[in-house]
Every structure is written in C-alpha cells, then in structure tokens.
C-alpha positions in Angstrom: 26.0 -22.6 -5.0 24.8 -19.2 -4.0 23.6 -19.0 -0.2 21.9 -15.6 0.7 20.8 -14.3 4.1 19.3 -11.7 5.5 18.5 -10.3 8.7 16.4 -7.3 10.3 17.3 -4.4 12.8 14.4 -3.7 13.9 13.8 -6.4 16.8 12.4 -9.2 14.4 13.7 -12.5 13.6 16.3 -13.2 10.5 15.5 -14.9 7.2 17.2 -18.1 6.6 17.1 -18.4 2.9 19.2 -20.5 0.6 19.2 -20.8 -2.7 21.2 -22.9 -5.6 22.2 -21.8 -8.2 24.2 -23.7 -10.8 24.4 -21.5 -13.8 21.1 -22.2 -15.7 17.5 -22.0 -15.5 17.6 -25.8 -15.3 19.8 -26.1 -12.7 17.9 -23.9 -9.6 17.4 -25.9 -6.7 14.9 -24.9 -3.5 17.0 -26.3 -0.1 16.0 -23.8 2.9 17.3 -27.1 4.7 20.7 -25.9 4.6 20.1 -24.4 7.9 23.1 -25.4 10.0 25.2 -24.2 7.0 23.4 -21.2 6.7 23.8 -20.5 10.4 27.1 -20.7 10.7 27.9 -18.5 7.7 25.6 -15.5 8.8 25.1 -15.8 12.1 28.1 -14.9 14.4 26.8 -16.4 18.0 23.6 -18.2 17.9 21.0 -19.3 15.9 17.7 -18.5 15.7 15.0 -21.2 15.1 12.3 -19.0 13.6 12.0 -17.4 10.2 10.2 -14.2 8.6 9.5 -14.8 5.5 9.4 -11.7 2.7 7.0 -11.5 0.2 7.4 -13.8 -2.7 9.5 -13.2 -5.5 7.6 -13.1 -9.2 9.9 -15.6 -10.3 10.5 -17.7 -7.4 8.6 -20.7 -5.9 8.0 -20.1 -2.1 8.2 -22.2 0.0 7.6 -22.3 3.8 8.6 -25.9 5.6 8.5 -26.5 9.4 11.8 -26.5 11.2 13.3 -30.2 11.0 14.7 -30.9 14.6 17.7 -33.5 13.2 20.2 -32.6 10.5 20.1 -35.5 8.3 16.4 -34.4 8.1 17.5 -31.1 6.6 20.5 -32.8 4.9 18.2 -34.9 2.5 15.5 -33.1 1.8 18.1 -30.8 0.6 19.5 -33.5 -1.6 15.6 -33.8 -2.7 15.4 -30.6 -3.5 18.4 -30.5 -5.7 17.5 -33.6 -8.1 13.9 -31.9 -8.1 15.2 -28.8 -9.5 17.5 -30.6 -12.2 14.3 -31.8 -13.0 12.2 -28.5 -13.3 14.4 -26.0 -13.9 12.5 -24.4 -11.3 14.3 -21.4 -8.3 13.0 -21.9 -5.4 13.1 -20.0 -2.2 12.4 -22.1 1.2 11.9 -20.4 4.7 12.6 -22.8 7.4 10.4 -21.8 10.8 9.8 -22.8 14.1 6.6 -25.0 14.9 4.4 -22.9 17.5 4.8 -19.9 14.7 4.5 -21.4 11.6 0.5 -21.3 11.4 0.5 -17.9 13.1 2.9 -16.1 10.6 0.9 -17.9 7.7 -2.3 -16.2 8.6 -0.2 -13.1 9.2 1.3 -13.4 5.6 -1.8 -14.6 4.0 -3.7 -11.2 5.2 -0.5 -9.2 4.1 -1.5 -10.4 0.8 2.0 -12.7 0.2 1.3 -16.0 1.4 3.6 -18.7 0.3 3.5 -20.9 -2.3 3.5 -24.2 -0.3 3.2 -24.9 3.5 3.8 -27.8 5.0 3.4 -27.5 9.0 3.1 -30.2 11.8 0.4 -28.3 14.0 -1.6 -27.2 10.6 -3.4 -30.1 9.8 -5.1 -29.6 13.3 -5.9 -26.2 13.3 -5.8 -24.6 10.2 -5.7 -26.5 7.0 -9.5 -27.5 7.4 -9.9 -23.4 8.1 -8.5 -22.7 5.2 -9.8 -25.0 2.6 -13.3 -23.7 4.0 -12.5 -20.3 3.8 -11.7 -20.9 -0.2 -8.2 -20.2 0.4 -6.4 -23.4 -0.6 -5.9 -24.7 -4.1 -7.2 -27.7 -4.9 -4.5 -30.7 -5.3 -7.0 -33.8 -6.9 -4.3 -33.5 -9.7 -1.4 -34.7 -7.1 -3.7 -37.2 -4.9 -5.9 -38.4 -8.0 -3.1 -40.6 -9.7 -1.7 -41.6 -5.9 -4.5 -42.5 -4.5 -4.7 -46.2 -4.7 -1.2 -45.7 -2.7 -2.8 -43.9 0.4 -5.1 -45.5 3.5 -7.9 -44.3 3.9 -7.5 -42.9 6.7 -5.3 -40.2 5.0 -7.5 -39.3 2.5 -10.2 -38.6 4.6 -7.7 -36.3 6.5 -6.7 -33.8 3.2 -10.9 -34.1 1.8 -12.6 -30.9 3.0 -15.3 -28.8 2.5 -15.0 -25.6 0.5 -17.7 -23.0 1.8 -16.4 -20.3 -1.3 -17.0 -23.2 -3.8 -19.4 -25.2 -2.1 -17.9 -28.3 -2.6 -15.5 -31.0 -1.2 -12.1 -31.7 -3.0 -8.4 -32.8 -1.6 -7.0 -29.3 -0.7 -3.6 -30.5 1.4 -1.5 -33.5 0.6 -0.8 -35.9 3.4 3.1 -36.5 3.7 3.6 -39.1 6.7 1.8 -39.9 9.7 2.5 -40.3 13.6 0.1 -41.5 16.6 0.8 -41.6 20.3 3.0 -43.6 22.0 4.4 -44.2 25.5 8.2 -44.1 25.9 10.1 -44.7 29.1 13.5 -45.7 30.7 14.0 -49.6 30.9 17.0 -49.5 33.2 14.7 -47.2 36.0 12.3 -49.6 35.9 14.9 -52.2 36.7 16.1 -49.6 39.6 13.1 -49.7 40.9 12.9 -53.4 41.3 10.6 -53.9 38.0 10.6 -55.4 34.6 8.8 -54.4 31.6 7.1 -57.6 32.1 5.6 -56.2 35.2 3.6 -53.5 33.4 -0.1 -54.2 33.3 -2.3 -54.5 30.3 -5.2 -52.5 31.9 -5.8 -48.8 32.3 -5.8 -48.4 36.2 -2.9 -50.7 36.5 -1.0 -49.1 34.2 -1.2 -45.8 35.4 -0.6 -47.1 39.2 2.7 -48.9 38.0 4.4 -45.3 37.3 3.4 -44.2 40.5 4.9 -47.2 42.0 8.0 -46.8 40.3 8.6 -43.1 41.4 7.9 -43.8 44.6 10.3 -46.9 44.9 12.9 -44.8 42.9 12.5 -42.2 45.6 12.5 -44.8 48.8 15.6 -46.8 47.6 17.5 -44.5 45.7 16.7 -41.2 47.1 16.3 -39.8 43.1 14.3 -36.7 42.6 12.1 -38.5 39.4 8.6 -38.0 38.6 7.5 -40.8 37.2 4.7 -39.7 34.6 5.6 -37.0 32.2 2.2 -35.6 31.5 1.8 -32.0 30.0 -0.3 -29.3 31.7 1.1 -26.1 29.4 -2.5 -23.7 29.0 -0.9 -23.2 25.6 0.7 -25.9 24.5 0.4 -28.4 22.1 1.2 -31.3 23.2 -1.4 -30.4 26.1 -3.4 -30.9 23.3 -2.2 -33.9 21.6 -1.8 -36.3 24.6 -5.2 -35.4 26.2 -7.0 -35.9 23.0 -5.8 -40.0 23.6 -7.8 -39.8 27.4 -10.7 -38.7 25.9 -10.6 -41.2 23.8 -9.7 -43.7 26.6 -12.9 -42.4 28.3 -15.3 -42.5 25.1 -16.0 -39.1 25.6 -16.2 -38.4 22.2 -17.3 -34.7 21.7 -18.6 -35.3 17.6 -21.2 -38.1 17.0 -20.4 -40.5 13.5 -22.0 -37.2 11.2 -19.6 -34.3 12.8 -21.8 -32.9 15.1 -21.5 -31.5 18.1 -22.8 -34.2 21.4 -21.1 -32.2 24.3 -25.2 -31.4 25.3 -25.0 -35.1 26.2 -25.1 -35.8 29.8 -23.4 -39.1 29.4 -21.2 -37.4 27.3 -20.2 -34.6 29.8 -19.7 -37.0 32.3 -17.2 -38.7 30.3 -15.6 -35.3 30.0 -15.2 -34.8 33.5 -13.9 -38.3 34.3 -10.8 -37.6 31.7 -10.2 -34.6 33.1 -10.1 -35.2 36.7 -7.7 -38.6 36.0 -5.8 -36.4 34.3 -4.8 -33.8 36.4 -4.8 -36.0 39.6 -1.4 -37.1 39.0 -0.2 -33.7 38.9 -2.1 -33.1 42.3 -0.7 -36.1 43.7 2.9 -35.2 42.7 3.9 -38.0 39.9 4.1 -34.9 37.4 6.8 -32.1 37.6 5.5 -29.4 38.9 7.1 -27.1 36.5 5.2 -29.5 33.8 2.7 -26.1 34.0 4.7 -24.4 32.4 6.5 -26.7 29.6 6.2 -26.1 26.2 6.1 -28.2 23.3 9.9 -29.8 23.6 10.1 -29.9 27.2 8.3 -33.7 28.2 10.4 -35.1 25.5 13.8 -33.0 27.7 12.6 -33.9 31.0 12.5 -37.6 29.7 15.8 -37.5 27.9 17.5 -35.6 31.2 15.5 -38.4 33.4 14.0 -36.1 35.0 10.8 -38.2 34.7 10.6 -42.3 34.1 7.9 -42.0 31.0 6.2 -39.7 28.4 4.1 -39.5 25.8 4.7 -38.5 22.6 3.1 -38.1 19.2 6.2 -38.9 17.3 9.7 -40.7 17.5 11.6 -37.8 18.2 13.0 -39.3 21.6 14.1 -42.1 19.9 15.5 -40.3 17.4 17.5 -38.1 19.7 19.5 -41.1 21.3 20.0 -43.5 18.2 23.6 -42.2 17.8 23.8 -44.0 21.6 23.2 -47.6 20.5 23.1 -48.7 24.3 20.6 -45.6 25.1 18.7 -46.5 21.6 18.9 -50.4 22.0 19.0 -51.5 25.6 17.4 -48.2 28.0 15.2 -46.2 25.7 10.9 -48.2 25.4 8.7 -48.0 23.5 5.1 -49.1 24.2 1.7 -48.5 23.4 -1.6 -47.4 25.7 -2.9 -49.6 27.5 -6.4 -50.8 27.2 -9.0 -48.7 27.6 -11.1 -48.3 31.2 -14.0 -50.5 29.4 -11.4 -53.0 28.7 -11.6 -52.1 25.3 -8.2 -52.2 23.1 -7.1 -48.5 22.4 -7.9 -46.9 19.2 -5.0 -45.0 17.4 -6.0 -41.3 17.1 -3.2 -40.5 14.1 -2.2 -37.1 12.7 -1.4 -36.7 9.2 1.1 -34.5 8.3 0.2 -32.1 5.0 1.4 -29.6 2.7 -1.0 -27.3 1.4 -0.9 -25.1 -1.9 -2.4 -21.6 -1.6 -4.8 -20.7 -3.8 -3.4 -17.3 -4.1 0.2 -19.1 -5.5 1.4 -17.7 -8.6 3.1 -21.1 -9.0 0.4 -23.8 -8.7 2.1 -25.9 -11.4 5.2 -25.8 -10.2 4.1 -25.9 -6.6 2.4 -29.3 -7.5 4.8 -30.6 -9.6 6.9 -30.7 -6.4 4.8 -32.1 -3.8 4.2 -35.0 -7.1 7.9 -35.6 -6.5 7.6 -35.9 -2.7 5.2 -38.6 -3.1 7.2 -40.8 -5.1 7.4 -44.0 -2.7 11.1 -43.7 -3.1 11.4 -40.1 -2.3 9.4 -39.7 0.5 10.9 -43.4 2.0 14.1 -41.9 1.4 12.8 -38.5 3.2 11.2 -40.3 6.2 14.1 -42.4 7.2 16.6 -39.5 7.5 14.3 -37.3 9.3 13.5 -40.5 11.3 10.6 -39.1 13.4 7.4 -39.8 11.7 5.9 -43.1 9.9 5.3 -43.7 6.3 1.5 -42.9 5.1 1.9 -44.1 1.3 1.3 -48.1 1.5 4.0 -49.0 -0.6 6.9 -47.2 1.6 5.5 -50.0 4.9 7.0 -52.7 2.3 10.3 -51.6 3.2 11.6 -53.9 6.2 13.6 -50.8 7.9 9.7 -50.1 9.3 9.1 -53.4 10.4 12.5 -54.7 11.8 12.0 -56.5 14.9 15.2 -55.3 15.8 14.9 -52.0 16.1 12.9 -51.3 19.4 11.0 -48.4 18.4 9.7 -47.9 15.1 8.7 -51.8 15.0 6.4 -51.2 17.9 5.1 -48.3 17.0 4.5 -49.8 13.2 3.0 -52.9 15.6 0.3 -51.1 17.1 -0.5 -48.7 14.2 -1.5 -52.2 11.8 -2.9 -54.2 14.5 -5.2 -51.5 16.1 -8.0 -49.2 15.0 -7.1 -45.8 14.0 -9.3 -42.6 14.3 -8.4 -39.2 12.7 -8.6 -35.8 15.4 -12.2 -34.3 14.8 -10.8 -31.4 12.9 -11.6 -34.1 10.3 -15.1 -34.6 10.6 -16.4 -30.9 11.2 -13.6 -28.0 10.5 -14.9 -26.5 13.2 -13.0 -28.3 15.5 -10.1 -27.0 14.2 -10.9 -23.5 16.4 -10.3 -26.3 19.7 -6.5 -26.7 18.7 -6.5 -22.9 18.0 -7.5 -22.1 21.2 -6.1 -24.3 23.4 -9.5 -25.8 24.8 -8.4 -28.6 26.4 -5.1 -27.2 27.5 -7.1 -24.4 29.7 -9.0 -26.7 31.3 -6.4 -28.8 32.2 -5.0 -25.8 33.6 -8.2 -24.4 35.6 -7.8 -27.4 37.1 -4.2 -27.9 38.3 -3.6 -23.5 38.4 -7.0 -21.9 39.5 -8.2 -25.2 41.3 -11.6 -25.3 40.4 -13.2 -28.3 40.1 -13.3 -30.8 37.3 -16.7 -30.4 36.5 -16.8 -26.7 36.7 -13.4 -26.8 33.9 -15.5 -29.2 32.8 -19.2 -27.0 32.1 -16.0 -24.3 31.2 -15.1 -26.2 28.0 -18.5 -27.5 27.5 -19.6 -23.8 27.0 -16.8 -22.8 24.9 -16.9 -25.9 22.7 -20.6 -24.6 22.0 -19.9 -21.2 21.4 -17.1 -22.3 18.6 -19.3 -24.5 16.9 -22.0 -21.3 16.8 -20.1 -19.2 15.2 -19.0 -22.0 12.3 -21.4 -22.1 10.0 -22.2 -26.3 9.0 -21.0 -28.0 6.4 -23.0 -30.2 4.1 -23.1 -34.2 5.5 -22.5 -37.7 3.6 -19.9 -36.2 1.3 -17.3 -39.0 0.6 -13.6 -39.0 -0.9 
C-alpha cells in the first residue's frame, strides 16, 4: 500500500490523498477514506476536514466524495473500493472534503477546467446537480440507472431525471445513492425530569410545539437547568436553516411550485401561507425556547447542542445523532427518541419531504467508463447495504436493500421509526426537482435570510416575507423554463 500526501504553504488547505497500490495494473484501488490513517501519518497536530483537490491525473480516476462524519463509514467504503479495483484494474485518486465546500470548490474546479471525475455531495442534489445537468455539464448515466431501475422508487428517479438546456432533452444525469427525510429526536430521560412521558406528546401541530415549551420551562422551575427546549436553526447561511424550514412550509401548504414546476408565490393565499410559517417559526426564538446563539450555528451545531443537552429536541435530516451515541447502548437504547412530525395545522398527516443523495459524472471526465463502471458497483444491493449500515446515517433507496431486517428491527429505536414513517406516509421530493430553478433558493440561502430578517433585523414577517417573495421572483426570471410533461 502506497499512501501519499501533500500539503500547501501558501495559506490553503492540504490534500488528503490515498492511493493503493499492490504491484499491478489490476491491483489499484481508489480509498480517499483512509482519512484518519492519512491524518495521522502527515499531519503532526490536527486535522483538517477540507480538501483541495489538484487537477486530475491522465491516468487516474478522480474522485471527489463528501467527508464521512464516522469511521466505519470511511473504513468500508475503503474496503469497497479495494474489491472494486481488483475488479478493474482501475488507479484511483479520491479527495475527501468537507460538506459546506464541496459544491463551492466543484464550481471552482469545474471553471479551472479540471473538474473531477465523480462527485458525490450531500448538499448537491439541492443546489447544484439540477444546475449542472441544465447547463450541459453532467454526463449522462441511463447506462447505470437503465438496468437498476426496476430496483429504485420512484421517488428517486424522478430526483436524478433533469432537463438538459445544451441538449435539449431529459435523461438521468446523477445517480441516487441513499436517502434521508426529517425527523424529530429528543432526550427521553428530560422529558421524564420534567414530569412527562413520551406518551404525553400530542399528535397535533399546536400541541406539539407547546409540549417543548412546557418542558423547558418545567426543566427550568424544578431543576433550575439552563435547557432550551426546541433546537431550531436560524444560521442566514446555513443549511440545515434550510432543510428544517423547508418541512414548515410544508406543514403550512405553502407550496411555492404548483403540480407543473411553476412559480405560485404571486398567490395571495399562497403568500399568506408563507408568512404564517415564518412567523411560527421564529416566534420560538423570540419567546426564548431556542438558544440564542442558534443565530449563529452552523450546520453540526443543533445536532451538538442536542448531544451536549443543551436543548431537549432537534431536528434533523439524517441519523447522525443516533449514530453518534450507539457505541452508548443506554444513551442509544433507553435516552436518545426518535419521532416523527406531527400532524399538520389542517390536521392533515405530514408528508415526507426526502433528499436523495447522488453522485454525478462530469461530462468533461476523461473516465466516463470507468467512472460508471464504479458507481454500477455501488449500486449492487449488497454493496451499497453493506455501505449504508457502516456509515449508519442515511436510509436505503434501492428497494431490495429495505428487505434486510437490520432497517426494520423493532428493536432498534431509531432507524425502525424513521423506516416507519418513510413507508407509511407520503413522500415529496424538494422543488429543485420540479423546476432546477429552485436549486438557486438552496444556493442562496433564501429561506435562511428571512428567517434571519426576522429574528436579527426584526422586521416583520410579512415584510421578510414580500423580501423572499421578491427574490424568489427575480431567481426564477433569470432561469430560463424548461419544457413541461417530460416523464422518467
């Protein structure tokens, strides 16, 4: 085994790079996921979580893969990469990099003129793999999702099927990987400090929300604890802003695309809506059931402030939190919930808004072949069942994986629910979906800012409101549309 690294002295971030290298061309294996090892070998004190990637080697398939936050994650999609590579007889070269730059330094690269070969990031397939495709940058992958596709939802097929302005056509241009939708997760034993049960927790929206309140303020009567008990983000800039307001406006039906991907926001109903999420919102914050430094948090910090109990409950788009206490089977089993939304204000049930996770092939790739010969190998149900339960923080999206009773095991507490609610309720993609356009929203934070002209500049809902309204518009101007009634 041959590990190289590399590092700069001019003021930017190291390469992680590791490479395998047995002796023959058959015997290269890609496994960037060696970053622990790597770490300790080249880096003397600490460790830095991005990457800068160099341009691409003639000979080398690049590959650029989002930072894993567990080791086993890393561990086995190292041990992927090496039966892949027995396989191919294919050198690979994989840059591991940290989630709020991955997109940013692929745009970089990509007007450099030395993309990578293959990306696969987690905020992407929100803001920037629907760009891309329309911009005619991606390649198309029908040949990996064509002979799959009986094995996907879908759900997820609709999610990687996009409009290509260049070629003026739709085709697969990203390959969904796994799948995660938002849950609630919360501290059983504070409820039980604060006089509660999780049978206490009501079904509908207003009680729900109330019942954290009531818990922080019991928590703070009889125990004199400094707890906040909802863990909302307000971050400008943030994504998980993003991702667990996108769920209220659902809650609210304010649902800024109509059934063809276009643009309603002109809607009075519609911005009324808007300005009902948005004011519940950021009332808690107002009120003081929300840290106040939740202004400032970036994309980790609900999931911290929950682990260091510094608030009762969270949301979250994945099972990271459980995933960072299962080594603690009393945390894991007995303290750590998992639950659901409630119903909607309506009475509705809740509809699942899911993300699908994607790799994408640039078309610029000197390495198509190989590049999809890979992600083929991901998407064996084996391999990407065996992937998914190391890294242990997203669901399964290929139908044969769910069969698989480590998903539906009533006795573990977390991934049963969450596989509970994603098969018995509806599920909705983001918009980026529908209209590409709607991509540009996660780019810019849209939702994020307003949450903060609320809760910062303390205007009023319905200006941030008219705010968004007008920006929304102004994004959707400048797209160009796409043609309608296309189907995967």
């Amino acid at each position: 085994m041959m590990i190289l690294c590399s590092s700069f002295k001019d003021g930017r971030e190291p390469v992680e790079q590791t490479r395998l290298n047995m002796g023959s061309k058959h015997s290269y294996a890609w496994t960037g996921f060696m970053l622990g090892l790597i770490l300790t070998a080249c880096a003397p004190e600490t460790a830095s979580t991005s990457v800068t990637s160099t341009p691409t080697q003639p000979d080398v398939l690049t590959v650029w893969w989002e930072k894993g936050y567990l080791l086993e994650e890393d561990e086995v999609l190292r041990q992927i990469a090496r039966d892949w590579s027995k396989q191919s007889g294919q050198q690979i070269q994989l840059d591991f990099v940290n989630a709020d730059e991955l997109s940013t330094r692929a745009q970089r690269a990509f007007q450099a003129g030395h993309p990578p070969d293959i990306m696969m990031s987690q905020g992407a397939e929100q803001s920037l793999n629907a760009r891309l495709a329309w911009q005619g940058h991606l390649a198309d992958v029908s040949e990996v999702i064509n002979p799959v596709k009986s094995l996907y939802p879908a759900t997820a097929l609709k999610s990687a099927y996009f409009y290509n302005q260049a070629g003026d056509r739709h085709s697969y241009y990203a390959v969904p990987l796994n799948q995660v939708t938002s849950q609630i997760f919360y501290w059983r034993d504070l409820l039980r400090q604060a006089g509660k049960t999780e049978q206490d927790i009501p079904k509908d929206w207003d009680g729900f929300w109330q019942f954290w309140k009531q818990v922080q303020d019991n928590l703070r009567t009889k125990h004199h604890l400094k707890i906040y008990g909802l863990g909302l983000p307000m971050m400008a800039r943030a994504r998980d802003t993003y991702e667990t307001f996108e769920p209220i406006l659902e809650a609210y039906d304010a649902h800024i695309l109509d059934q063809s991907g276009q643009l309603q926001v002109d809607n009075p109903e519609i911005r009324h809506r808007i300005i009902k999420a948005l004011d519940w919102y950021t009332q808690f914050y107002k009120q003081g059931y929300v840290p106040p430094e939740a202004i400032t948090w970036l994309n980790p910090d609900n999931n911290r402030s929950l682990l260091n109990r510094q608030v009762v409950m969270t949301p979250n788009n994945s099972l990271s939190i459980p995933a960072a206490v299962k080594d603690d089977p009393d945390l894991y089993k007995n303290k750590l919930g998992t639950m659901g939304y409630p119903n909607k204000p309506n009475g509705q049930p809740m509809r699942n808004i899911v993300l699908v996770r994607q790799a994408v092939i640039f078309k610029a790739s000197r390495h198509q072949e190989q590049a999809k010969s890979f992600l083929r190998y991901l998407l064996r149900p084996d391999i990407s069942n065996k992937y998914l339960k190391a890294a242990g923080r997203s669901l399964p999206i290929l139908i044969p994986v769910w069969k698989d009773p480590f998903w539906t095991n009533p006795a573990d507490p977390h991934r049963s629910i969450v596989a509970k609610n994603l098969h018995r309720h509806q599920t909705r993609l983001y918009a980026y979906a529908q209209n590409p356009a709607y991509s540009m929203v996660s780019e810019q934070w849209v939702w994020g800012k307003a949450v903060s002209r609320i809760v910062e500049d303390k205007v009023s809902p319905e200006q941030a409101a008219d705010e968004t309204i007008a920006n929304i518009k102004q994004i959707f101007q400048q797209w160009p549309q796409s043609p309608s009634g296309s189907k995967s």
